[in-house]
N, CA, C and O atoms as CSV, one atom per row, in Angstrom:
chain,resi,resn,atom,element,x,y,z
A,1,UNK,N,N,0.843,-1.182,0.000
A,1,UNK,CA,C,0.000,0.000,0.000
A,1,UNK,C,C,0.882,1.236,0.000
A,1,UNK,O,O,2.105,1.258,0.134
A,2,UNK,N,N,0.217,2.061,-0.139
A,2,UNK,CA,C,0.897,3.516,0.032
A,2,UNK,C,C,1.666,4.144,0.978
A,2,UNK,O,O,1.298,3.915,2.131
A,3,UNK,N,N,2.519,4.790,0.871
A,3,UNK,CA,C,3.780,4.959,2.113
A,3,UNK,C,C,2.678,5.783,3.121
A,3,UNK,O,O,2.750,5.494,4.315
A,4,UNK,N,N,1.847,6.607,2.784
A,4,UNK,CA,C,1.333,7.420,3.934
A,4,UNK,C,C,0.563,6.759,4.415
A,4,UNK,O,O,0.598,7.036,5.614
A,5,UNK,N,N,-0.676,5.479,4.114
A,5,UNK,CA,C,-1.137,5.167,4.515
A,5,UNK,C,C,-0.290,3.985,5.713
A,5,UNK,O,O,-0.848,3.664,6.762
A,6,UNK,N,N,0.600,3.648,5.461
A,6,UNK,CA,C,1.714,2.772,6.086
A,6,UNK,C,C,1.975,3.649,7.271
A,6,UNK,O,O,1.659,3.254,8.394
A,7,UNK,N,N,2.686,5.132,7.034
A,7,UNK,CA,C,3.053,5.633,8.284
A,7,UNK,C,C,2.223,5.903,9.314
A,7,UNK,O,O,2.324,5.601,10.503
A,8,UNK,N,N,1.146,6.680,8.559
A,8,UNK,CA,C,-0.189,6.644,9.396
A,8,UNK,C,C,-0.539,5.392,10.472
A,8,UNK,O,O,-0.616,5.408,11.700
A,9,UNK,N,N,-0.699,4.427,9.609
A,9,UNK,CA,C,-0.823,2.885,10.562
A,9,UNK,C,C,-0.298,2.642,11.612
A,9,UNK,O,O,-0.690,2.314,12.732
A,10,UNK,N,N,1.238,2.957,10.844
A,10,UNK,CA,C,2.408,2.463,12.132
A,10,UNK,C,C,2.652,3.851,13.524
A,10,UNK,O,O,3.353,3.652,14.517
A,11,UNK,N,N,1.927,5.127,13.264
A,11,UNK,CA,C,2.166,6.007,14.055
A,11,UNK,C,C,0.565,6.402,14.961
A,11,UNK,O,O,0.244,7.226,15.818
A,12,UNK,N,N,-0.228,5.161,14.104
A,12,UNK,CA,C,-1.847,5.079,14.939
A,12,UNK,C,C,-2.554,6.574,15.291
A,12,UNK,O,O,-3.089,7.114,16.260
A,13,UNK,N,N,-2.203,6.915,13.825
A,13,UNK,CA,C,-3.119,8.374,13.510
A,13,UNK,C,C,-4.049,8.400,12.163
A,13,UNK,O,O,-4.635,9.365,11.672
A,14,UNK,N,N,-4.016,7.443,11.850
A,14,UNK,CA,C,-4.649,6.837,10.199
A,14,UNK,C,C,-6.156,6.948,10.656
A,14,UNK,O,O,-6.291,6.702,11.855
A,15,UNK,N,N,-7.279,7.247,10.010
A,15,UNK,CA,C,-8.570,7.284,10.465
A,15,UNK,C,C,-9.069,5.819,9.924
A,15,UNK,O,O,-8.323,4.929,9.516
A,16,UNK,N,N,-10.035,5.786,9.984
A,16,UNK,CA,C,-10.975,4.160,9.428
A,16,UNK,C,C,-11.612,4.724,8.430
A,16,UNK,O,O,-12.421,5.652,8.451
A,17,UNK,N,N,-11.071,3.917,7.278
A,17,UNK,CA,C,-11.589,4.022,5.863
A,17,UNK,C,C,-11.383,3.223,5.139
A,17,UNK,O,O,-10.501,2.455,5.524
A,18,UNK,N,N,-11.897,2.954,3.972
A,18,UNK,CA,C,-12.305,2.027,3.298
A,18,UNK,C,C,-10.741,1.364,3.015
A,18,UNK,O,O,-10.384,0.331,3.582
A,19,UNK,N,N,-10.130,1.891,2.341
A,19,UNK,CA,C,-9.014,1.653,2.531
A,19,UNK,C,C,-8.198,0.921,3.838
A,19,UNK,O,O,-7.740,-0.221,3.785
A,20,UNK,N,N,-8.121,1.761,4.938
A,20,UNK,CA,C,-6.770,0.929,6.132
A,20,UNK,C,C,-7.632,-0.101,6.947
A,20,UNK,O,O,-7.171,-0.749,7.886
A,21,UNK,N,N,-9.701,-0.243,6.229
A,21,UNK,CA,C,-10.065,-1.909,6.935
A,21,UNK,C,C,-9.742,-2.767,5.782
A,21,UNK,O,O,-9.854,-3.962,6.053
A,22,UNK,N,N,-9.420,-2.541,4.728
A,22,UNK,CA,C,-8.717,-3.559,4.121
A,22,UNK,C,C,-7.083,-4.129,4.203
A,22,UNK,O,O,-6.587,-5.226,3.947
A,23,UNK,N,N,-6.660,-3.176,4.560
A,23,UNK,CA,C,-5.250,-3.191,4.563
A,23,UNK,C,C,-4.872,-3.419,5.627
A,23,UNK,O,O,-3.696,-3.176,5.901
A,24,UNK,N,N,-5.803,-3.998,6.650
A,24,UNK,CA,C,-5.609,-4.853,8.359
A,24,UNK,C,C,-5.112,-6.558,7.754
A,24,UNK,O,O,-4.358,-7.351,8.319
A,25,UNK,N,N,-5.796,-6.710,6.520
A,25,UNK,CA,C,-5.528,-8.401,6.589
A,25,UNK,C,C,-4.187,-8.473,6.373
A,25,UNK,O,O,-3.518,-7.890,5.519
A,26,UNK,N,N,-3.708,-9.559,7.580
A,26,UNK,CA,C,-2.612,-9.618,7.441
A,26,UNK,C,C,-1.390,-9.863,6.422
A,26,UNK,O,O,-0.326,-9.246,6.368
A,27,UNK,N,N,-1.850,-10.956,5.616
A,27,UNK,CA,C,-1.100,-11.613,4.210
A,27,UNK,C,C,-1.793,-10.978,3.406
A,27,UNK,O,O,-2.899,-11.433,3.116
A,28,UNK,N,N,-1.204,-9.391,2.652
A,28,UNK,CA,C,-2.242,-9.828,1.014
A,28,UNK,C,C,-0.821,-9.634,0.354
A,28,UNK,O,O,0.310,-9.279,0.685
A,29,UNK,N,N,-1.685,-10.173,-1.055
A,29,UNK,CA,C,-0.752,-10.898,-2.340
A,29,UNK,C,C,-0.524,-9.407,-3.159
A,29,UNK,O,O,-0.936,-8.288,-2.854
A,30,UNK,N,N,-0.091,-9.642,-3.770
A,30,UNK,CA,C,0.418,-8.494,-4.859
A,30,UNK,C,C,-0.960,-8.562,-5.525
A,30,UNK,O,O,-1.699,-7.885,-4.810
A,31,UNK,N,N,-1.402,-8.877,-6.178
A,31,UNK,CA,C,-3.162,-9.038,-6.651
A,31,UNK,C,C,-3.832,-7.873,-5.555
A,31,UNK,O,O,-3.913,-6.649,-5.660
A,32,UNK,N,N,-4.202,-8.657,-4.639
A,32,UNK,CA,C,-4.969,-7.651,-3.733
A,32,UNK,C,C,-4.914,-6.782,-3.345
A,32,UNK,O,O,-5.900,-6.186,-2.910
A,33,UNK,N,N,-3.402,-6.203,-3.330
A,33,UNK,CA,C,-2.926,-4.940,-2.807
A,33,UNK,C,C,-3.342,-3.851,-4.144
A,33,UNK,O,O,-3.882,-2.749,-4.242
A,34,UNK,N,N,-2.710,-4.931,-5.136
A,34,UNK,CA,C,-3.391,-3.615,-6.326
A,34,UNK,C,C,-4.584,-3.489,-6.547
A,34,UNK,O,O,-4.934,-2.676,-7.403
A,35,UNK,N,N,-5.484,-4.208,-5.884
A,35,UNK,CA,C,-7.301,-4.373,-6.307
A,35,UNK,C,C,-7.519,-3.432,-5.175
A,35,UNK,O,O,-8.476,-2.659,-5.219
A,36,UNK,N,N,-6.787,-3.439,-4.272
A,36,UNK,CA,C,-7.440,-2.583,-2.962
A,36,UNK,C,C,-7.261,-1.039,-3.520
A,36,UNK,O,O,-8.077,-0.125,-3.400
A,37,UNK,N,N,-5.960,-1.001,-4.170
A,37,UNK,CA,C,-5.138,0.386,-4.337
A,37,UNK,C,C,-6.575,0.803,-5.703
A,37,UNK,O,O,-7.292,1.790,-5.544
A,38,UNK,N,N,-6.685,0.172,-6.521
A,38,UNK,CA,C,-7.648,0.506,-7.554
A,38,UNK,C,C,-8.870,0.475,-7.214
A,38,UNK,O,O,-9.600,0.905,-8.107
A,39,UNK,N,N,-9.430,0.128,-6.243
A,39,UNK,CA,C,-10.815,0.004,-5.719
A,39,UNK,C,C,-10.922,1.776,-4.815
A,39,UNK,O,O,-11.729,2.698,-4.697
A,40,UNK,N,N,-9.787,1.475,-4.447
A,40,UNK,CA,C,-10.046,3.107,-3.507
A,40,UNK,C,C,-9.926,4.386,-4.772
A,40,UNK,O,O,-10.444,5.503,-4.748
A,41,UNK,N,N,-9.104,3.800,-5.781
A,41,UNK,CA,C,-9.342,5.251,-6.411
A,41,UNK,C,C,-10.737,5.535,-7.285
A,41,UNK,O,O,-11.522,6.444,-7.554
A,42,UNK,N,N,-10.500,4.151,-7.531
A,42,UNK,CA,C,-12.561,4.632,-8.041
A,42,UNK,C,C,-13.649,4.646,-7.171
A,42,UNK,O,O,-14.820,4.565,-7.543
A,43,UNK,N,N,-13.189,4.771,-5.751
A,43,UNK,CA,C,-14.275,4.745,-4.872
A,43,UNK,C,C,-13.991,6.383,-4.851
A,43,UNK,O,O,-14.830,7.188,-5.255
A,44,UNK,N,N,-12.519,6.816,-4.253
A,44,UNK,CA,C,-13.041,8.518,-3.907
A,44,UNK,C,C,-12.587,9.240,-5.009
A,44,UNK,O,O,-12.875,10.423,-5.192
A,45,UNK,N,N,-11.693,8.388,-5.955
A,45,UNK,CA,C,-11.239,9.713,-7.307
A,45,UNK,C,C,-12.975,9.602,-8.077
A,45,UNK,O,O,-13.257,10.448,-8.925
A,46,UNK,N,N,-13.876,8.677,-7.751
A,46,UNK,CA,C,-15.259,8.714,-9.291
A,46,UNK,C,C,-16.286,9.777,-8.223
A,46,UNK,O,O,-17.432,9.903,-8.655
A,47,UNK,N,N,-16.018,10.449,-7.046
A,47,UNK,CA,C,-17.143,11.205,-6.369
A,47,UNK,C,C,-16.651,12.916,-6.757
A,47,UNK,O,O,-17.482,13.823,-6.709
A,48,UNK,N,N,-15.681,13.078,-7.009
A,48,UNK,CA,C,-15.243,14.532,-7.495
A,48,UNK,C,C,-16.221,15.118,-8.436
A,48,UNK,O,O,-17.063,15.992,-8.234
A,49,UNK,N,N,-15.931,14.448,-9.515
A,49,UNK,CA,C,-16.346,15.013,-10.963
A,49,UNK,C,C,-18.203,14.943,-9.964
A,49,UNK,O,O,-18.743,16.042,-9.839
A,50,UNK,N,N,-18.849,13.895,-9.464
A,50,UNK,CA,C,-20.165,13.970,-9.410
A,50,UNK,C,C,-20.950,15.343,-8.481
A,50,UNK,O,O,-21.943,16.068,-8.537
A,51,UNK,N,N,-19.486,15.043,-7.462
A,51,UNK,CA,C,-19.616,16.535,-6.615
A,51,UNK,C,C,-19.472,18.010,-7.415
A,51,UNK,O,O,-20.215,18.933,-7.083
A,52,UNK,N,N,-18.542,18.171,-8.420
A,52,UNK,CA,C,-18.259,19.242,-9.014
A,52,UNK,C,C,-19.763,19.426,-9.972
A,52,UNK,O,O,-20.292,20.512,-10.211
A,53,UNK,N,N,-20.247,18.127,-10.412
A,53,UNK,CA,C,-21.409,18.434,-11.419
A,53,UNK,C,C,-22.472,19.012,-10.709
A,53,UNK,O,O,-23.238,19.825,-11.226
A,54,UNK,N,N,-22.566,18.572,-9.372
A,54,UNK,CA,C,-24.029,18.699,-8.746
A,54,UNK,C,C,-23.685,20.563,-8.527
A,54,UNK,O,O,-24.460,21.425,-8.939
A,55,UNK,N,N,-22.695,20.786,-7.978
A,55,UNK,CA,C,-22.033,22.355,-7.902
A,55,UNK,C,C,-22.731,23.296,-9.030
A,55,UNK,O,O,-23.669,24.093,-9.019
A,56,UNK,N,N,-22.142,22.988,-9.661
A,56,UNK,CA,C,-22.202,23.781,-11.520
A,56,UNK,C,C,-23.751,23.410,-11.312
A,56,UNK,O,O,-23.999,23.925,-10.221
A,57,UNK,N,N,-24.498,23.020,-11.603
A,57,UNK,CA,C,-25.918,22.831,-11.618
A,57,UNK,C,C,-26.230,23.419,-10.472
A,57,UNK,O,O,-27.157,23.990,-11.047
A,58,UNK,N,N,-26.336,23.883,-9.185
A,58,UNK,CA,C,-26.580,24.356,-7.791
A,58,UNK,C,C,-26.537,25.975,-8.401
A,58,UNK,O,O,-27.506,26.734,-8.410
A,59,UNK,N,N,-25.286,26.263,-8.857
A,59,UNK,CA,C,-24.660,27.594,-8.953
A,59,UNK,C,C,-25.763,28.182,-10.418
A,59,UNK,O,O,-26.286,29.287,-10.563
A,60,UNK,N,N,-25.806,27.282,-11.088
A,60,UNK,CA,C,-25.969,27.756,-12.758
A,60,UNK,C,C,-27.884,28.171,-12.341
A,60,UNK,O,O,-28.406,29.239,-12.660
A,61,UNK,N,N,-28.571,27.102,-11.640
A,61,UNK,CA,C,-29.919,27.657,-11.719
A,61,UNK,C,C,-30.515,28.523,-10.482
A,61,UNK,O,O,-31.687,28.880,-10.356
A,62,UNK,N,N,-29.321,28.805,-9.508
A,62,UNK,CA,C,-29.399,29.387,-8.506
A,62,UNK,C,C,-29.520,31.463,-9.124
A,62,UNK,O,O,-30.279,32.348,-8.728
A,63,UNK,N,N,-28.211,31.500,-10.358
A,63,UNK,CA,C,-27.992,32.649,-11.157
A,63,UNK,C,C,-29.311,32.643,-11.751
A,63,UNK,O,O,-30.225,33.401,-11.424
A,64,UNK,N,N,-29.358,31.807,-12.582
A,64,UNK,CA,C,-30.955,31.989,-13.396
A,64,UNK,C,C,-31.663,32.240,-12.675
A,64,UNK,O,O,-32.139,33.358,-12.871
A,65,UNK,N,N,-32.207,31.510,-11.459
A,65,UNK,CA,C,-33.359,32.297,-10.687
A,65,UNK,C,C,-33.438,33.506,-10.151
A,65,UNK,O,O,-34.540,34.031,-9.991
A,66,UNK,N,N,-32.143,34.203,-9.751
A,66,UNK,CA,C,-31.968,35.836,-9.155
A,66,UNK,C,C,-31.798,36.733,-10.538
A,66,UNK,O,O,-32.122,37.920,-10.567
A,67,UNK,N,N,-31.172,35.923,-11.853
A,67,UNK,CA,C,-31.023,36.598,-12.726
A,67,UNK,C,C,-32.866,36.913,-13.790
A,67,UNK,O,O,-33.055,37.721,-14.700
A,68,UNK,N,N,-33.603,36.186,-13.337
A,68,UNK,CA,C,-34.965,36.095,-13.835
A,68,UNK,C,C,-35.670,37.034,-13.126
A,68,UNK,O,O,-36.425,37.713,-13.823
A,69,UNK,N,N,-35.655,37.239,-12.150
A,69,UNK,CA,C,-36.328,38.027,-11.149
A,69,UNK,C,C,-36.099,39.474,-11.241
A,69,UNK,O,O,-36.629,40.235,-10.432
């Protein structure tokens, strides 16, 4: 896994996330470590873009409505 998530662990300041309850099992394989490492980035890198869209839509008909008025 990732060096920060490692130091974090080993200095027991790491929070609980999807990520460091997987990375408790003791033995994983080179397979799993990269399924874990790729599972977390499409878990929090695929919520950005959905957060940024809902934004732009919040902002865009929020203008239209003060700009209508």
């Amino acid at each position: 896994m990732g060096g920060l998530l490692k130091s974090g662990k080993a200095a027991g300041i790491a929070t609980k996330s999807f990520t460091s309850t997987l990375v408790d099992v003791p033995s994983l394989t080179e397979e799993q470590d990269h399924a874990i490492k790729w599972s977390a980035v499409s878990f929090y890198g695929g919520m950005f873009p959905i957060l940024r869209s809902l934004w732009l839509f919040i902002i865009t008909f929020s203008y239209q409505a003060v700009r209508t008025q």
